[in-house]
N, C-alpha and C positions, 0 to 999 in steps of 0.2 A: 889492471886486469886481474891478477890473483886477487884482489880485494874484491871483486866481483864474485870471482870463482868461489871462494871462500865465503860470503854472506850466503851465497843459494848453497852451496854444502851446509852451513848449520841450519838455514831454514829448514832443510830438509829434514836432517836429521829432527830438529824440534819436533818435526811434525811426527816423524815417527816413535816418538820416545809418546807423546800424544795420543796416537794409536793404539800401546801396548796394552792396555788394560783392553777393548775391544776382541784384538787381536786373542788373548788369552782366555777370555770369558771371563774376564773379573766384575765383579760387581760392588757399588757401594756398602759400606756398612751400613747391616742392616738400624732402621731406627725403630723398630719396634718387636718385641717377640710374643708371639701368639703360640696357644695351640693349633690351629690350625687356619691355612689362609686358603679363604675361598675367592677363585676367580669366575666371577658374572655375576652379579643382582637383577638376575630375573627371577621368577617365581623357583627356579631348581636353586641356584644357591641360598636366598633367601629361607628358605625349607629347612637347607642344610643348616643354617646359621641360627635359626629355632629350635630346633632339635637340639644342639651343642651348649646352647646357652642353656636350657631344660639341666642339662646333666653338668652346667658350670663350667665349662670348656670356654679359656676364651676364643676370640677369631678376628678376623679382621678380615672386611669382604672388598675385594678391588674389582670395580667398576670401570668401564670405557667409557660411557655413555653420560651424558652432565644428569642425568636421572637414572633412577630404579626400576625395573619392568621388563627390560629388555622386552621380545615383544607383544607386552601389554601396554594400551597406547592411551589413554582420555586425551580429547580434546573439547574445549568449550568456543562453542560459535557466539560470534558478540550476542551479551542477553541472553544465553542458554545453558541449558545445562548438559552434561557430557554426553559425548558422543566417542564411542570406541574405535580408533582406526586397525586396533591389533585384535588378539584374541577376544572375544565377547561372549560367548553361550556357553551355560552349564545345561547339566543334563542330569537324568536317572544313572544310574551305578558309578558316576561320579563322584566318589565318595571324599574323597582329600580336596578336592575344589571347595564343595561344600560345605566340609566339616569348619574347614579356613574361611568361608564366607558369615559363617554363623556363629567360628569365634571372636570374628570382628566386627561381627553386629551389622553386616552386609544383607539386607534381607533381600530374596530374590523374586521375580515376577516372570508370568509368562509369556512366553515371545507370542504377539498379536496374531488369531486365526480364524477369526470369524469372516464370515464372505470367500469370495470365489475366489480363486487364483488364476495367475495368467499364463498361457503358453502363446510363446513367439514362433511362429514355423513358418517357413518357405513366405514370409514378409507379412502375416496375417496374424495377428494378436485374438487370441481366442481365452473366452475365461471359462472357469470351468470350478465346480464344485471337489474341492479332493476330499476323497474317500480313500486312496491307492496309497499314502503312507508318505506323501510326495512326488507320485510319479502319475504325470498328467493323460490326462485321460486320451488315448489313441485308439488305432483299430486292435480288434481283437489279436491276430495275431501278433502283434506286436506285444501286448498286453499276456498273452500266453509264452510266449519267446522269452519275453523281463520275469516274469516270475520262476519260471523253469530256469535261469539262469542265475537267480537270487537263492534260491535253495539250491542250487549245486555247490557256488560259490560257499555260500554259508555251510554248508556240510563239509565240505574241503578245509574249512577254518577251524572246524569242531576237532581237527585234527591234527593240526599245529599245537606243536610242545612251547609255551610262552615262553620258558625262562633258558629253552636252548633249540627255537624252529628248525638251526640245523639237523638237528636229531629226527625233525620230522620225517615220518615216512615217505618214502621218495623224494626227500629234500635237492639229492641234486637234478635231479630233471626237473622240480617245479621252478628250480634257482635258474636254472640254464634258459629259458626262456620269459619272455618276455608278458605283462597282463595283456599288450594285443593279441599276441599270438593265441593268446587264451581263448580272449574275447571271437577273434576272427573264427576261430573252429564251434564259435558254439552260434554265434546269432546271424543272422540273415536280413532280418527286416529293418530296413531305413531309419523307423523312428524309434526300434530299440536301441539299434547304433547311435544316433541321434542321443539318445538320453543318458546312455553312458558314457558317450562323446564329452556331453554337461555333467555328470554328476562322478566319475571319477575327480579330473582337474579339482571338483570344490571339497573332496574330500583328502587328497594328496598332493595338491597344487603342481600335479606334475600330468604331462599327457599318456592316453594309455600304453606309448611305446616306449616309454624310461623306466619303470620301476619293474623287477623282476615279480612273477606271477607267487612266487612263494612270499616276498618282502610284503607284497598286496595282502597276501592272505593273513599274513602274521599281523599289520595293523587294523583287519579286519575281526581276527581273535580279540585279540586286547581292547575293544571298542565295549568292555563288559567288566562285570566283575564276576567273585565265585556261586551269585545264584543269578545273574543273568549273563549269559555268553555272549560272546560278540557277534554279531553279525552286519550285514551290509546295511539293510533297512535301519538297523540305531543309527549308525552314521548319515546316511540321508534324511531322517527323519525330523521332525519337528517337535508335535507333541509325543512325550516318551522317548524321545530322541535328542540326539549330540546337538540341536537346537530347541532343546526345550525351553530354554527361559535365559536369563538375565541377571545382571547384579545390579541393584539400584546403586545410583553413581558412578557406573563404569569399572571396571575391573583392573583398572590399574590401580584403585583403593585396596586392591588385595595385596598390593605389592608396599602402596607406599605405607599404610596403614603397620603393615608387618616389619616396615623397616624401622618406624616413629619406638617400636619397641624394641627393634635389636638395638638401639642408640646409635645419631649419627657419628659417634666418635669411630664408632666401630664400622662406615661404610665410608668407603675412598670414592667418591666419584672421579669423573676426568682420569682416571688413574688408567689407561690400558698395558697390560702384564704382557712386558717382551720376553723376558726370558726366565726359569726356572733353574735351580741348579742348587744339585746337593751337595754339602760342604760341612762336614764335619758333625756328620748325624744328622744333622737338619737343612732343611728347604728353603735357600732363599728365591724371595720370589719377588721378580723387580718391576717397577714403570721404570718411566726415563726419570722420576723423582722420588720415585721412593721401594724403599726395599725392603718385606717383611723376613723376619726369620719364622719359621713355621717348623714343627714337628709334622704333621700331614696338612697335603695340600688336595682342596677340590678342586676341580675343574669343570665348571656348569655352565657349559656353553655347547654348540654344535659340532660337532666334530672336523670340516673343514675350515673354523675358525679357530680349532684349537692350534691349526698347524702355524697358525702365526708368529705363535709363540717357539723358542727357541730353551731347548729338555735338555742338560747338563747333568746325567749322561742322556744318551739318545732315547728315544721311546722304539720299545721292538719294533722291527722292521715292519710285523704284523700292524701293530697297531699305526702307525702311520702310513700303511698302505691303507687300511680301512677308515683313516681323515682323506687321503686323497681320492677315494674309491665314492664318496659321497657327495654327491653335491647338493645345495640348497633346490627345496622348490620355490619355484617362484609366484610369488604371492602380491598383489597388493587389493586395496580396499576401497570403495569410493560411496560418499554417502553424501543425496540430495534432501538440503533441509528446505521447508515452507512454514509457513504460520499457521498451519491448521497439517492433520492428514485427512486430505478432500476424499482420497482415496474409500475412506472408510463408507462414507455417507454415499460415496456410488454401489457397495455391496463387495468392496475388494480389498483383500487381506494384505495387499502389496508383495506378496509369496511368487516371483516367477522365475519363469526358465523361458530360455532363447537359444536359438539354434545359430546366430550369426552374432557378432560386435565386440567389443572389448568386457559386456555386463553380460554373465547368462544365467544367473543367480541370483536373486534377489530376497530382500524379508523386510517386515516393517521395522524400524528401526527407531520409532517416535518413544518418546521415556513414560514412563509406567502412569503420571500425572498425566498426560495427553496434552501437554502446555504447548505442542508445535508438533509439524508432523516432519518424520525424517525416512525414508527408505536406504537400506543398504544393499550396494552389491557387489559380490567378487570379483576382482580381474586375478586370473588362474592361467600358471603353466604358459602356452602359445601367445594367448592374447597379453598378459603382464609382459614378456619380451618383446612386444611392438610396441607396445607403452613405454618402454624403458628407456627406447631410442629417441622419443617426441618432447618437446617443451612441456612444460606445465601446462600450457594455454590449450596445447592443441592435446592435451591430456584427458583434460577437461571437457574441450569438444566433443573428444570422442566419447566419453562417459557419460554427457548427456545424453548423444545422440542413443545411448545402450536403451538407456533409463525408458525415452521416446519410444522406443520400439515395442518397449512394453504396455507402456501406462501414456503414448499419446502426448499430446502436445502441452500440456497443464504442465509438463515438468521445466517448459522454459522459463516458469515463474518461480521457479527454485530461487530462494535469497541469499546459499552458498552453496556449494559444490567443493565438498571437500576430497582430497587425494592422500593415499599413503603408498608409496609404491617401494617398498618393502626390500627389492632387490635392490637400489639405490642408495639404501643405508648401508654406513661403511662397517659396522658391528653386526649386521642382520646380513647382510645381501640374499634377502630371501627366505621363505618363513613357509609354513607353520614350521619345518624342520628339518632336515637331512634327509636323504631316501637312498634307497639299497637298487642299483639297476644289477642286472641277471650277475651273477657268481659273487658276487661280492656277499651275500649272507652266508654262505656255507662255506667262503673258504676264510671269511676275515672276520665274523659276526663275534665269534668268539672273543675278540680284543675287545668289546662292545663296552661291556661291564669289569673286565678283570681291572684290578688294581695293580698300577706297576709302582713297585716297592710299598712308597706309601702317599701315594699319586691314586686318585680316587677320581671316577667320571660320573659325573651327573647331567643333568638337561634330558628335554622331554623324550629324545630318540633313544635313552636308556632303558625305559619306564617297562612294566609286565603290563602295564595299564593302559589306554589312551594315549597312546604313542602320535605323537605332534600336537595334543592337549595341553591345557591347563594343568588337567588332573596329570597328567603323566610327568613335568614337569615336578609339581610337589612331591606326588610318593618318591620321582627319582630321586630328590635331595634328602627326603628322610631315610630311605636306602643307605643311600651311601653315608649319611650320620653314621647308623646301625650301625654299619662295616665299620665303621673309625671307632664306634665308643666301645665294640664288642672287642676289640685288639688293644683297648688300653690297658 
């Protein structure tokens, strides 16, 4: 019996002598030292890790994900050529999207707009010639109601401070409330409700009762650069708009393209970063196998996934209140391919909007050669969270049935139906980005961008620009380069 007692006393003990490093927050030696270690390879660390190398800095970038991109996604259907499940359109004042597409020899094409487009309403698919910037053609009142509500909005945004909204005038009453509450005191008419019911969600992947009225207004700003302002209409738009065009090949060649030249020695895939911790002037920065030592460290990822990670010492109380004060939108993607787009040759741009299903967004989606024809459309906000709950199978069912409502029965000849359901990825859970619901920009917004010690934040909810963009993503990472190369 003591021999008993005595074997489960040392196991025990073993195990907790086993513990101790855990227990302490010890970390392995580190096996490599950089200038600086960036954690996420999506287009914001990438950026950053271009910038660094420019000025001979070296880095090492740790990735979660068995690829690069983070959420820029190519996928090739058998026999085809890419098809985007993530990010896809550049646009006009896009400026760091494009500059990146053009120094990698990415040449871009216009998103498909000739012919009518379709509105879904109360079960009746109607097409219609757009003239209105994207916004289909209704009764007048309705039609006077969205425009008087497009320029109020847009004038309200002319008035947001980018690079600090809480400063904005009346900041805390536009924070304190929510974009419904907005919406509700200004519009009346069914199918204006209706269209901003549709065309918030595809621009914020969130419904209009979560993100606060000033947060709205602030991504609404940044939807520009310093000779064109932001407004609502860029964002909904097409041509001249946040869907103006395309990157041949899919736009995760912006990522991987830019990684072939940071060299892979210098990108950790599979690597996700559990814990940071400063030790004796410098940053080590660990997976469960490997541990950088770093002088400054990025962080380019979204803010509620940065909480994963474990800060030795803490990160201000502010600042981790503002990762948990955000939550992802929810986003996913769904695109039917065929061998031709029939679509075209009936007089229809494949451009719609619907008032019911899990699709209410749609754009042509077929590749610049017209070798096969593909439509894409959003699942946004409400509808993404009833998709998130269903199989794949019956994902799909539903997606079809979206696409039908549209464009009729031709789409049961779809030869794939592809899915990206965005909140289901355990490094994404939810995309285009993080959002700000009521008090959370004026009283936590501040921690946004500041740099704690020499812990630097990147990722596209940073950006003065295109905030949940591509483009907002890059300038974010050459930002925060600046900040590190200007303090060496």
């Amino acid at each position: 019996m003591p021999l008993v007692r005595y074997r489960l006393s040392f196991s025990a003990v073993h195990l907790l002598l086993l513990a101790v490093p855990l227990c302490h927050g010890l970390v392995p030696e580190p096996s490599r030292e950089v200038d600086v270690a960036i954690i996420g390879a999506g287009l914001s660390g990438l950026s950053t890790a271009k910038q660094l190398a420019a000025a001979n800095k070296s880095f090492a970038i740790l990735e979660a994900r068995d690829r690069v991109g983070g959420r820029v996604l190519n996928v090739n259907p058998p026999g085809k050529s890419a098809q985007e499940l993530g990010a896809a359109y550049v646009g006009p004042t896009q400026n760091r999207v494009l500059a990146l597409a053009d120094e990698l020899g990415l040449p871009t094409y216009k998103t498909y707009t000739s012919g009518n487009s379709t509105f879904y309403r109360n079960g009746t698919a109607r097409h219609y010639q757009d003239s209105l910037g994207g916004i289909p053609l209704v009764g007048i009142d309705s039609l006077v109601e969205l425009a008087s509500f497009m320029d109020e909005i847009n004038n309200l945004a002319s008035k947001v401070d980018l690079e600090a909204p809480w400063n904005t005038p009346n900041a805390s009453a536009l924070d304190s409330m929510t974009l419904e509450t907005y919406v509700n005191s200004r519009i009346s008419t069914s199918d204006a409700r209706v269209l901003l019911d549709v065309a918030i969600p595809a621009i914020l992947s969130t419904e209009l009762n979560e993100p606060s009225l000033l947060y709205s207004m602030w991504c609404i700003a940044a939807a520009g650069n310093q000779t064109g302002p932001g407004t609502i209409n860029r964002l909904i738009g097409v041509d001249g708009g946040a869907q103006d065009s395309r990157v041949s090949g899919g736009t995760q060649l912006l990522a991987t393209l830019l990684a072939e030249k940071l060299g892979s020695q210098n990108i950790h895939l599979n690597t996700p970063v559990r814990r940071v911790q400063l030790k004796d002037s410098r940053y080590l920065v660990s997976s469960d196998e490997l541990t950088i030592s770093a002088q400054y460290v990025v962080v380019a990822m979204s803010p509620p996934l940065a909480n994963r990670i474990i800060f030795n010492p803490l990160l201000p109380a502010g600042r981790d209140q503002l990762n948990q004060r955000m939550p992802m939108g929810a986003l996913g993607k769904a695109i039917v391919i065929f061998p031709s787009a029939w679509w075209r040759s009936e007089g229809l741009n494949a451009a719609g909007v619907s008032d019911t299903g899990s699709i209410r967004v749609t754009y042509d989606n077929s590749p610049a050669d017209g070798s096969f024809g593909a439509i894409m459309g959003f699942i946004e906000a409400d509808e993404m969270r009833k998709l998130d709950a269903v199989s794949e199978d019956e994902a799909k069912r539903q997606v079809k049935q979206g696409f039908s409502n549209l464009f009729g029965p031709r789409v049961e000849t779809a030869t794939d139906v592809l899915i990206q359901r965005w909140d289901l990825e355990e490094f994404s859970r939810g995309g285009p980005s993080a959002f700000m619901p009521p008090a959370v920009l004026t009283q936590y917004g501040s921690y946004l961008r500041a740099p704690v010690g020499r812990i630097h934040f990147a990722g596209t909810e940073t950006s003065l620009r295109w905030i949940g963009y591509m483009d907002g993503a890059i300038s974010s990472g050459e930002r925060v380069a600046g900040e590190i190369l200007k303090n060496w």
